[in-house]
Structures are given as C-alpha cells and as structure tokens.
C-alpha positions, 0 to 999 in steps of 0.5 A: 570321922564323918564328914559333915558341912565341913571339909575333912577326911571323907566319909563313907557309905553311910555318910549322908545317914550320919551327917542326919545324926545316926551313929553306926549300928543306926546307919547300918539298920537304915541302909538295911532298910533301904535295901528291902525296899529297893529289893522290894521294887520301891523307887525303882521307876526313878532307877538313877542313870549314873553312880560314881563311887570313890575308894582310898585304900583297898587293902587286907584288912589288918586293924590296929587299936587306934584307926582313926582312918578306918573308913578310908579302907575297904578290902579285896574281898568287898571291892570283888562284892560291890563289883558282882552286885553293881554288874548283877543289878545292870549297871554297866561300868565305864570310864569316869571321862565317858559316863557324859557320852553315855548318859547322854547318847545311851539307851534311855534304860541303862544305868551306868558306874564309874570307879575313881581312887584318891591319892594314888596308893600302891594298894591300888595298883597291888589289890584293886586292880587285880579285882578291876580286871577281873570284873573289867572295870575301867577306874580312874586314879586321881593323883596329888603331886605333892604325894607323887613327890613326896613334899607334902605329908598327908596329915591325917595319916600322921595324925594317926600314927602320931596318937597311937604311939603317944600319950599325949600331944602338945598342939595349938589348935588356934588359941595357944598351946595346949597338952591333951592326955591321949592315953586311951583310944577314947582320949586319942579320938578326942584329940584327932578330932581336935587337930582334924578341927584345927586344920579345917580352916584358912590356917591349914598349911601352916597347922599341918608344917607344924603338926609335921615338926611334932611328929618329927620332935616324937621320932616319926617322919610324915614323909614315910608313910608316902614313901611306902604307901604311895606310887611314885611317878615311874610307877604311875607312868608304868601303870598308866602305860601297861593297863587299859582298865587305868586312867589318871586324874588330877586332884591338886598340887598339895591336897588343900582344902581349896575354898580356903586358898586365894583366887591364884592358889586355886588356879594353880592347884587345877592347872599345875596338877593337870600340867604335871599328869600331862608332863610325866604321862604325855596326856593331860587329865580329863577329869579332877577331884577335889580334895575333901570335896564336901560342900565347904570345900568345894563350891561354885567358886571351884566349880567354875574354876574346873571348867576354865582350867579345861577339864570335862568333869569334876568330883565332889565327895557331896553323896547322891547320884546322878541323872541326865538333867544333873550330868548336863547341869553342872559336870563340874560339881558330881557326888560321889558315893564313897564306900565306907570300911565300917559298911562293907556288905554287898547289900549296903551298896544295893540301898546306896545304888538304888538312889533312895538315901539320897532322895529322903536326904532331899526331902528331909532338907527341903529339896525336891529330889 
C-alpha cells in the first residue's frame, strides 16, 4: 500500500511517483528515467546536501502469497548495494543527529547521508547491522514503547496474517458490521485496504483494540508477531551499549497517528518516548520519528511540539531531500526517502539521491524546487 495525503503504512521508493498515479511497472520505467539523466550529469549542478533514508525490515527474502507489507522489506543483499552506491557517488554517511553539524560547518561540496530504522525489529540487529559495519554506516533506530513492551500490537502486520489465514472478515469499518469475502489475493487486498482506511481516522484506537479482539476470536494473538519480531529493552540496551555504529531515537509511546490525538496526548507521546529511551539506555534520544509521518499525520502542529519536547531533529516520511536553507528552516519536519522492496536495484536509489524526483514533484504541484 502507498502512501498518500493520508497517514498509513509508508511507502517506498517510489512513493512520490505513485502518489502522481503511476502503478508499479510506470514507477520503475520512471526512476530509470531519472537514473539516465543524472548519469547524464542533468541536475548535477543542484547535487542535494543531505539524504535521510528510512528502512523497516531488512531481512532474506522469504514471500508469501499475500503481502500486503512488502514494501516495508528490503534484503541484505540490496542494503550492501544502496550503501556501495551512495558511498560510490560521494556521499559521505553520518549520524542522523550530526547531519545539522555537517551541513552546516562541512565543505560547501560535500553531500551527506544518514540511515534510520522504524520500529526496532530484530532483523535489524540480525541482517542490517552486519551490513552497516561492514560499510561503517552510522544508523539510528527509532523504537515505539509499546512494541519495546510488548502492549500494543502493530495493526498492520495483524491485518496481514489475519487475511491471509481467512476468507472472510467481519469488521465495522465505521458504519456497521460488515462481512468481506477475502478468498482471493485480489479480495484480501481489497479488504486490507478497507481496515487500513478505517484505521486512518481520530477512531483508531478503538478500530485496532477491536481488530486485535477479531484476530484473537480467528486463533491468532497480535502480540506475537511482537514478541518474535521486535527487540526487547535488554536487547535494546545491549545493542546500544556494544555497537558504536547504533543510536536510538524515540518514535512515540504506542505508534498513533498523532495529528489525530489531543494537544495532552501528544505531548505525551514525544516526552514519555524520550523519557523511556533515556530510562532503559542512561541517554535521552536526540532525534524522533514520527509515526506514519506523511503530510496528515504529521504537521506544524507536531513540528512545534518536537521542538518544545527538546529534541534536535525530527522525520517525516514526506520524500525529498535536503539542502542547508531547509536543514536550517525546519529541523523538526525532515523528508525522509524510504526504500521500497518492490524497487530494490541500485540504480533506483541513484535517481532517488540525484534530488531530480523530487524537483519535478514540485514543480508539477506548483512549487519552486
């Protein structure tokens, strides 16, 4: 699922492209467009300063028939590619909480990048970091407390095990009960979509405590795919502690969409996720991400609120790149360049890195790039 002008699940690489209405195969044709031309040497005179890219799972590939969640995976394999290539093309990698200090105080010609993860899953620790090391890329972590605890469920993996097992689904999606044939891929696609939907909205705790009660009801517990998938606060702790490369960043208490929660709830969210990092490491985060950070959930409204709860930067997942007027502008509201498994060649992140995507989305919205 892409994501739009709606919060959801983030998109990928070719996110930007597909919020513009191209499908798959025309995404891919234009970021091989976009590759020639930088290759080419077009817009090379507007190089971008600073990339932040953003990964969820980095793991083997192992597919099911259903994967609503592909996106959200890349593998080993491509991670060591996109490294290679960044490096290869000059950028130089840093630390998500330094890229200010040398954009700022670096040389006026050199481009930086900066890697964070969302969620904090074991793959990251298992199959990204080795990769990391080997490149010796700094990366940042940012780490959901209720994952970390394992008290909140993440919908939208249980929303893909939920349909992939059944074949049908009995769900309000906000005006009454209503029962979905999911006995095709195409039929489960329709219905993830519809729950995806229903949770976008100011209802969404009280549609994902429901969706866990279905899921449980089918013999499936949410709190599983947790339990195995992400890192616990030891592990956490141990990884922070034993890996230079490895910094963590706070990405709320329980993974709301949060321009839909109060002004209290919001505040909360931000400090009680850096208090709780700074409680079970001994340093208190930097830097935050927000959960489904597109443009309607996450606004000036958040931005503001970053800053006050004392952070040096924050991420979106809204795509661009970064130049030293926007760095200096709004620290607290960065794009974010998310790397998508259906786009995993090295060339695809070339055309992303070149900033020319970006600058003809602005300028088919109307806005000076």
């Amino acid at each position: 699922m892409q994501h739009d002008r709606r919060w959801g699940i983030e998109g990928g690489v070719g996110t930007t492209l597909a919020r513009h209405g191209l499908g798959k195969a025309a995404v891919a044709v234009a970021l091989e467009t976009f590759h020639l031309a930088s290759r080419a040497g077009i817009g090379r005179a507007r190089r971008p300063r600073a990339l932040i890219f953003t990964l969820h799972h980095v793991r083997p590939a192992v597919r099911a028939p259903f994967a609503p969640n592909a996106h959200l995976e890349v593998t080993p394999e491509f991670l060591d590619v996109a490294l290679s290539s960044l490096i290869a093309d000059g950028f130089k990698p840093v630390r998500l909480e330094d890229l200010p200090d040398h954009v700022r105080d670096g040389n006026a010609g050199d481009s930086y990048f900066a890697f964070t993860l969302d969620d904090g899953y074991r793959n990251n620790r298992d199959h990204a970091l080795p990769v990391f090391k080997r490149h010796n890329v700094p990366h940042t972590i940012f780490l959901t407390r209720g994952f970390v605890e394992r008290t909140h469920s993440a919908w939208w993996e249980t929303a893909a095990t939920l349909l992939g097992n059944q074949n049908s689904l009995t769900f309000d999606f906000g005006s009454g009960l209503e029962t979905l044939s999911t006995t095709t891929i195409a039929l489960k696609s329709l219905a993830f979509a519809r729950l995806a939907a229903a949770i976008r909205s100011g209802h969404q705790d009280e549609r994902i405590q429901v969706l866990d009660i279905v899921a449980r009801d089918a013999g499936l517990e949410p709190l599983d795919f947790i339990e195995s998938e992400i890192m616990d606060s030891a592990e956490l702790v141990a990884l922070a502690d034993s890996e230079a490369l490895v910094s963590l960043g706070a990405h709320s208490l329980t993974h709301p969409s949060l321009a839909h929660v109060t002004p209290e709830r919001l505040h909360a969210e931000l400090n009680g996720s850096a208090d709780y990092i700074g409680e079970i490491t001994g340093k208190r985060p930097a830097t935050f991400a927000y959960p489904y950070g597109s443009v309607c959930a996450a606004g000036p409204r958040e931005f503001a609120a970053s800053g006050e709860a004392g952070f040096k930067l924050a991420v979106t997942t809204q795509p661009g790149v970064i130049d030293a007027a926007g760095l200096t502008l709004s620290p607290f509201s960065l794009p974010r360049i998310s790397l998508n498994g259906h786009f995993q060649r090295a060339r695809y992140v070339r055309a992303l890195a070149s900033g020319l995507p970006f600058r003809m989305m602005k300028r088919r919205s109307g806005i000076e790039a």
